[in-house]
DOKE-796453 format. One line per 3 residues: number of its first residue (from 1); their letters; for each residue x, y, z of C-alpha. Coordinates in steps of 0.001 Angstrom, whole numbers, plus 500000, padded with zeros to 6 digits. Example, Ala and Ser with C-alpha at 12.3 -4.5 7.8 and 13.67 -1.06 7.14 Angstrom:
2
1> AS> 512300 495500 507800  513670 498940 507140
END
This chain:
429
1> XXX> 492145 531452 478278  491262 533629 481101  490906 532731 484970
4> XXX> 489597 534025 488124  490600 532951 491987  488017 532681 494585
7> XXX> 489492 531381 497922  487003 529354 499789  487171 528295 503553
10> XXX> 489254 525274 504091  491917 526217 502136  489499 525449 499248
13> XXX> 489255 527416 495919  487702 528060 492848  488984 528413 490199
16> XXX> 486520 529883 486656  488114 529165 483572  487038 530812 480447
19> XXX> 488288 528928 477251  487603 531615 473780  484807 530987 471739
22> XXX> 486930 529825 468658  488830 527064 471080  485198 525882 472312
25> XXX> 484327 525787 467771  487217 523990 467283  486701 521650 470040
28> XXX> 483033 521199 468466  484336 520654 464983  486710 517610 465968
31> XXX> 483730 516097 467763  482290 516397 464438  484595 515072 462386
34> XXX> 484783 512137 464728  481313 511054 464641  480046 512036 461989
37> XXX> 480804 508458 461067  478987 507146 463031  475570 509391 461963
40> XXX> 472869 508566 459650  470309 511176 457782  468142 509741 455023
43> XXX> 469467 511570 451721  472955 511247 452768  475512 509077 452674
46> XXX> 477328 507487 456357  480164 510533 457182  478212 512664 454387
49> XXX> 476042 514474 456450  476935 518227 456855  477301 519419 460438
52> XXX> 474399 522022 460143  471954 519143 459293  472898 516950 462044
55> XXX> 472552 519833 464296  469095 520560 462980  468606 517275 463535
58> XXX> 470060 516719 466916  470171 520135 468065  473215 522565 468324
61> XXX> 474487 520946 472165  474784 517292 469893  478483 517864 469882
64> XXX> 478670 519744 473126  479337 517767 475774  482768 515651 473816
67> XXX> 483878 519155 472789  483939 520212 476314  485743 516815 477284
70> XXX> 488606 518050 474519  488441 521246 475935  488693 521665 479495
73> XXX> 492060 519077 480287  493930 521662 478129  491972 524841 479753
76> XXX> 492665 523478 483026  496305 522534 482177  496937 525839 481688
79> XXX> 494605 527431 484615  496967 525633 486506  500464 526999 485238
82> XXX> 499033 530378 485625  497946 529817 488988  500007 531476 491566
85> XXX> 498149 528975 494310  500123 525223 494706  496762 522757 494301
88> XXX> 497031 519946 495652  493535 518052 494912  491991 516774 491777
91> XXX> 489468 519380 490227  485808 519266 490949  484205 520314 487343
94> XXX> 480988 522148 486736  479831 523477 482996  478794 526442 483760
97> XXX> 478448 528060 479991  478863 526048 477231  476991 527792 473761
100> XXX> 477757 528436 470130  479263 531784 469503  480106 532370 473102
103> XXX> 483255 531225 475349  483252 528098 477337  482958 528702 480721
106> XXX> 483690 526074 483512  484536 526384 487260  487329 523852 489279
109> XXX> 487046 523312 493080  490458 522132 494039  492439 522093 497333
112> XXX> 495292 524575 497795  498392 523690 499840  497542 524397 503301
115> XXX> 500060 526756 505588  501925 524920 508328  502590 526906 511133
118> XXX> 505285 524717 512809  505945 524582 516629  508926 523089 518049
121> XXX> 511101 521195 515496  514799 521522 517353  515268 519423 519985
124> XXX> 512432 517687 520231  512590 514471 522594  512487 510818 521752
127> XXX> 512965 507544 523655  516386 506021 522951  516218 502672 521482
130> XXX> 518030 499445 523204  520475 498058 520461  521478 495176 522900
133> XXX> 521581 492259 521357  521212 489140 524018  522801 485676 523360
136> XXX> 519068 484415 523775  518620 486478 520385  521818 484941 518788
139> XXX> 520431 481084 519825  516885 482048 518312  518378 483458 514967
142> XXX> 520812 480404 514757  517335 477982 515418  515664 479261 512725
145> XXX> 518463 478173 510525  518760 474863 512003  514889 474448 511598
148> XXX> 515330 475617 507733  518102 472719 507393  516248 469974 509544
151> XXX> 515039 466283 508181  512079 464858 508589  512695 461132 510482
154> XXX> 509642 458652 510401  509086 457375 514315  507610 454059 515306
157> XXX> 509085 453350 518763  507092 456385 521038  504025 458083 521407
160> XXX> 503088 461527 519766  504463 464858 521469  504113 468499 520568
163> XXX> 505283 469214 517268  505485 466308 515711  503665 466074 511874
166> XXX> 501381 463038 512101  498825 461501 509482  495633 460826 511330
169> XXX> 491960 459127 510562  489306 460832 512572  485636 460580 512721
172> XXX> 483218 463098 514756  479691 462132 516636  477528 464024 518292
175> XXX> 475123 462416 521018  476605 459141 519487  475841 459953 516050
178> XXX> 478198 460819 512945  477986 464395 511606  478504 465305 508129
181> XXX> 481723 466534 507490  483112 465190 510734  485243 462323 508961
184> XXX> 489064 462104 507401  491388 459616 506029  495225 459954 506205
187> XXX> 494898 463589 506789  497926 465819 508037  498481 467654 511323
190> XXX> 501051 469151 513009  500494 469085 516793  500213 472551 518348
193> XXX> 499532 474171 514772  496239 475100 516098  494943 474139 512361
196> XXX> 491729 471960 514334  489592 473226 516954  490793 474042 520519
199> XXX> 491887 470695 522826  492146 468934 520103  495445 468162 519070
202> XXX> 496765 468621 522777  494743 465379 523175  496535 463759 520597
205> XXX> 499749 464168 522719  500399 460377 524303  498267 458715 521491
208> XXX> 499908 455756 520116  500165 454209 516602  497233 452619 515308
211> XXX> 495525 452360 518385  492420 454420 518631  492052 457288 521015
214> XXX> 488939 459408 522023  489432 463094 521747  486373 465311 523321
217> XXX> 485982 468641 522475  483370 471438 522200  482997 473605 519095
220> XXX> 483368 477287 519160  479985 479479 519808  481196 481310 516634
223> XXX> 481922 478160 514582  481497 478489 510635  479382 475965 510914
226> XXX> 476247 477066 512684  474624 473538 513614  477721 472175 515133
229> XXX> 478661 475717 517110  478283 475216 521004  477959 471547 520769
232> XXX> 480040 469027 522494  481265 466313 520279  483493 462785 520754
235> XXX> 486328 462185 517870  487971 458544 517142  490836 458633 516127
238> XXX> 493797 456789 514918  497460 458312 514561  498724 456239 511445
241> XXX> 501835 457738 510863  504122 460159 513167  507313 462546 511779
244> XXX> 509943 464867 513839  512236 467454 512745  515982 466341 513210
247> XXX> 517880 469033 513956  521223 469631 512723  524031 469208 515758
250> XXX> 524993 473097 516657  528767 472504 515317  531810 473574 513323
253> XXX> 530395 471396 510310  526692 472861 510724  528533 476520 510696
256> XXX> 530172 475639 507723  527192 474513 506041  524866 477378 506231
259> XXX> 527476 480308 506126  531234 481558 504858  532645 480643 508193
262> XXX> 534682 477292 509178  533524 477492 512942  530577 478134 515241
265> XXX> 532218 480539 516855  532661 482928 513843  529510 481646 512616
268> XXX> 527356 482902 516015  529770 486871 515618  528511 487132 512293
271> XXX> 524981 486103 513329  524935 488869 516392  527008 491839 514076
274> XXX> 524009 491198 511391  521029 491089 514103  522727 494663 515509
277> XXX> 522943 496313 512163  519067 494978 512014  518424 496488 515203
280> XXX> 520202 499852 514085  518062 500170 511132  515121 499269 512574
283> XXX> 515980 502114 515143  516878 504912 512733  513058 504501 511146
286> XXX> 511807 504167 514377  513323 507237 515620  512818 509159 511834
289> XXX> 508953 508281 512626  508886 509331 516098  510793 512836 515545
292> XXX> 508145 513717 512386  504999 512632 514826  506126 514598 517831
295> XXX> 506896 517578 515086  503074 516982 513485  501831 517535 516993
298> XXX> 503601 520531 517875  501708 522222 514207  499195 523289 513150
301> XXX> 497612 522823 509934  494016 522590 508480  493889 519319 505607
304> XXX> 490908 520213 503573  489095 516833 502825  489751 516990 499203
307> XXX> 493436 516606 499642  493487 513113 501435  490714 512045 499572
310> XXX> 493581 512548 496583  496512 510914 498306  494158 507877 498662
313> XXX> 493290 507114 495639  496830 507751 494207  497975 505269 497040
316> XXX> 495186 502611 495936  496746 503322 492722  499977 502602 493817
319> XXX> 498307 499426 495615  496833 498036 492275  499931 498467 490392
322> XXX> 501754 496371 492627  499236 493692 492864  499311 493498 488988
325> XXX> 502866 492728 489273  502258 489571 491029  500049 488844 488344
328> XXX> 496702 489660 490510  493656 492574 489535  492341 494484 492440
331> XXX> 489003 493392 491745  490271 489934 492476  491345 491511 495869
334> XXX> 488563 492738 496648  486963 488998 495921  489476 487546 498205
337> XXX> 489526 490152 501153  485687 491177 500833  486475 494663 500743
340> XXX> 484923 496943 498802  486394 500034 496901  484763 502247 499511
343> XXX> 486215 500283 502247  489119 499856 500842  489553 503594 500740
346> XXX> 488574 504253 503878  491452 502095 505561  493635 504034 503578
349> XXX> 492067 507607 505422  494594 506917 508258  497709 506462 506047
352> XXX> 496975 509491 504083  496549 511576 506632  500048 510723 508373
355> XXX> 501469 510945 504796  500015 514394 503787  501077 515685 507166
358> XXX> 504750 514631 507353  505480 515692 504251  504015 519115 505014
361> XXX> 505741 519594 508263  508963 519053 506521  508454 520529 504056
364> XXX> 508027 523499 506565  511084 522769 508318  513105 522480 504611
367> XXX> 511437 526472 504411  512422 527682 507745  516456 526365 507287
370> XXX> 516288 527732 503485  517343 524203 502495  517861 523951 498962
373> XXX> 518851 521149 496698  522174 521772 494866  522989 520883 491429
376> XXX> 525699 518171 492277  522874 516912 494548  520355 517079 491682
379> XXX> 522340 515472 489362  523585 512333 491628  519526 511417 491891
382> XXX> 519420 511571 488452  522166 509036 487760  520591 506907 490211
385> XXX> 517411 506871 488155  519027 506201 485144  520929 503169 487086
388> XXX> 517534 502124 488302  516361 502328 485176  519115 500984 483293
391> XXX> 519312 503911 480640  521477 506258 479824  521459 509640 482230
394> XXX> 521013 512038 478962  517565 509812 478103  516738 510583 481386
397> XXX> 517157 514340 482025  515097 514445 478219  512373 512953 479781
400> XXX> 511617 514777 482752  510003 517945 482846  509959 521306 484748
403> XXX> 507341 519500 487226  509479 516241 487367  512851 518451 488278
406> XXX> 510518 520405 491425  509374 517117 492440  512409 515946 492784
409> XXX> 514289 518620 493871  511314 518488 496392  512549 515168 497548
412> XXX> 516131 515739 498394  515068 518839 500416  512696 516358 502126
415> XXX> 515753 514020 502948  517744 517203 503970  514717 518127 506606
418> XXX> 514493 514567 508217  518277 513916 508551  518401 517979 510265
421> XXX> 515321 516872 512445  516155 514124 513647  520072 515262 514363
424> XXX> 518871 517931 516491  516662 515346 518268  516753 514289 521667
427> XXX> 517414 510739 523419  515762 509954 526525  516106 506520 528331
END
C-alpha cells in the first residue's frame, strides 16, 4: 500500500491510495468464491463454473466493483495510520484505477484538523451569576409539592372558578345552526388550561351546575379547521360536574409527610440548601459555556464543511440510539415531528458547529499549557468505565485500543482545559 498527500484549500486533502495488484486479485478471487453460487452457465453445474468462463461471460470488471468494496476499508485503514495529517471527516471515494494485472488505485477527500490560532484565553470576562435564593422561591418549590400531594374534592355548593377540573356538555352553532364537530358529552376541562379556543373557558368562570350558559367566541384566522376559521360562533353549555385541588395545610405533619424532617421549619432549610446547590450547578455550566464562547470568539479557525457535516450525522446517530432505547425508530420520529432526514440534519448544523469549535479551542488551550493526562489520571477513568460498565477493569483496558487510550486521554486534557479556563476567568456584576 502506497499513498500520496495533496493539501487542498479549506483544510481539505486528498489522499491517493494505491492497494498492489495481488491485494486487488485476491480481493477479486473472494468475490468469486462468494458468488459464484449464485451464477449459472449452461454446461455447468450452480458454483461449478470456473472464474475465466464467467468472466468471458460477464466480462473481466464482473467481480470488480465487490472486490474494491473488500479492498479499500482495509487500504484506507491503513492510509490513515500512515498519515501524518489528524482527519477528521469521513472519506469521499473515487475509483480511479481498478484493472486486472494492475494496482488498485482510489483517491479519499477528507477534512484535516484545522489550526486554531487562539486569542485571549486568561482572564477573559463573564457576568457573575446571582445564587440568591428568595423565600418567594422556597414557597414556589414547597407548592409544587403540595400540588403533587393534593385531593381532588367533588363541589356542589358554588359556581366554577379558575382552575377547577369540570365535566361539561357543549354544543357549537354558527348563524344559529349546529356545526359538525361542534358537540360533546361529559367531556373534561380544566379552566385556564387553554386546551379550547381563546374566551372560552374564562366564560365558564361563574357558570353554575346544570344550568346552561352561553359562551361566544370567535375561532382563530389560523384554525385547523379552515371552514370554521374567522367565524364567530355561540356554545351551550352545561357544567355537569365541578372538582378542586385540596391542598395539604403547610404544617409540621405535611413536612413530615413529604420529607426526612419532623418540622416545617427544617423541612423549608432543606428545601432552600437544595434549590442553592441547583442554582450553583446551574451556574458552573452557565459560566463553563460562557468562558468557551467568549474564547471561540477571540479565535480563529476555518471548519471545512466536511467536518460538521460529520459531527452531525454521528450526533443523529447518537439521537437514534437513544430513541431506540425508549423503544421508538427514528423513522417513527420523523412521522411524528414531520421532519425529514435533511431537516433533521440541518437543525443539527448549529449544534455541530458550537461542538466542533469548543472542543478545538480547548483543545488549543490543553496545547498552549502542555497539559497532559497522567497515568494515575488515566487509570481512575478507566475504573470508572469498568464501574459504569459493571466489568472488571482488566476486561476493560483489553478492549480498548491505541485510538480508544488517545481519545480518552483526549478527554481528561479537555476537562483539565475547561476547569484552567474558567479559573482564570473573570466575574463581572
Amino acid at each position: 500500500m502506497s499513498l500520496q498527500i495533496e493539501k487542498l484549500e479549506g483544510n481539505m486533502a486528498k489522499l491517493t491510495i494505491e492497494a498492489s495488484a495481488e491485494d486487488f486479485e485476491a480481493a477479486v478471487e473472494k468475490a468469486y468464491q462468494k458468488n459464484k453460487n449464485k451464477m449459472s452457465i449452461p454446461g455447468f453445474r450452480k458454483g461449478k463454473v470456473p472464474r475465466q468462463m464467467i468472466e468471458r461471460m460477464y466480462g473481466k470488471e464482473v467481480f470488480f466493483e465487490e472486490a474494491a468494496n473488500y479492498v479499500i476499508p482495509t487500504a484506507y485503514a491503513k492510509a490513515v495510520d500512515e498519515c501524518t495529517e489528524e482527519i477528521v471527516s469521513q472519506p469521499k471515494i473515487e475509483v480511479v484505477q481498478a484493472e486486472a494485472g494492475k494496482p488498485f488505485v482510489f483517491t479519499a477527500e477528507v477534512a484535516l484538523k484545522p489550526e486554531v490560532e487562539l486569542g485571549k484565553y486568561k482572564g477573559v470576562s463573564v457576568k457573575k451569576a446571582d445564587l440568591t435564593v428568595t423565600d418567594e422561591e422556597v414557597d414556589a418549590e414547597i407548592n409544587k409539592e403540595r400540588e403533587n400531594n393534593a385531593r381532588t374534592i367533588t363541589v356542589e355548593d358554588r359556581a366554577v372558578k379558575d382552575g377547577d377540573m369540570t365535566v361539561i356538555d357543549f354544543e357549537g352553532f354558527i348563524d344559529g345552526v349546529a356545526f359538525e364537530g361542534g358537540k360533546g358529552e361529559n367531556y373534561p376541562l380544566t379552566i385556564g388550561s387553554g386546551a379550547f379556543i381563546p374566551g372560552f373557558e374564562e366564560q365558564l368562570v361563574g357558570a353554575e351546575l346544570n344550568k346552561e350558559v352561553e359562551v361566544n367566541v370567535t375561532f382563530p384566522e389560523d384554525y385547523q379547521a379552515s371552514e370554521l376559521a374567522g367565524k364567530a360562533a355561540t356554545f351551550k353549555c352545561t357544567v355537569k360536574e365541578i372538582k378542586e385541588k385540596e391542598l395539604p395545610a403547610l404544617d409540621d405533619e405535611f413536612a413530615s409527610e413529604v420529607s426526612e424532617f419532623d418540622t416545617l421549619a427544617e423541612y423549608k432549610e432543606d428545601v432552600k440548601k437544595k434549590l442553592t446547590e441547583r442554582k450553583e450547578a446551574q451556574a458552573k455550566s452557565e459560566k463553563e459555556e460562557a468562558v468557551i464562547d467568549a474564547i471561540i470568539e477571540d479565535a480563529k479557525m476555518d471548519i471545512p464543511e466536511a467536518m460538521v457535516t460529520t459531527q452531525q450525522r454521528q450526533m443523529a446517530d447518537d439521537f437514534a440510539q437513544r430513541l431506540q432505547m425508549q423503544g421508538l425508530s427514528i423513522e417513527q420520529y420523523f412521522q411524528f415531528t414531520g421532519l425529514t432526514a435533511e431537516a433533521f440534519l440541518e437543525q443539527m448544523k448549529p449544534q455541530a458547529e458550537k461542538r466542533i469549535k469548543s472542543r478545538l479551542v480547548l483543545e488549543a488551550v490543553a496545547a498552549a499549557e502542555k497539559m497532559e493526562a497522567t497515568e494515575e489520571e488515566y487509570k481512575e477513568e478507566i475504573s470508572k468505565m469498568a464501574e459504569a460498565y459493571q466489568m472488571e477493569v482488566e476486561k476493560i483496558e483489553e478492549m480498548i485500543g491505541k485510538f480508544e487510550q488517545k481519545a480518552i486521554k483526549s478527554d481528561i486534557c479537555i476537562r483539565k482545559a475547561v476547569d484552567f479556563v474558567v479559573a482564570h476567568a473573570k466575574e463581572k456584576k
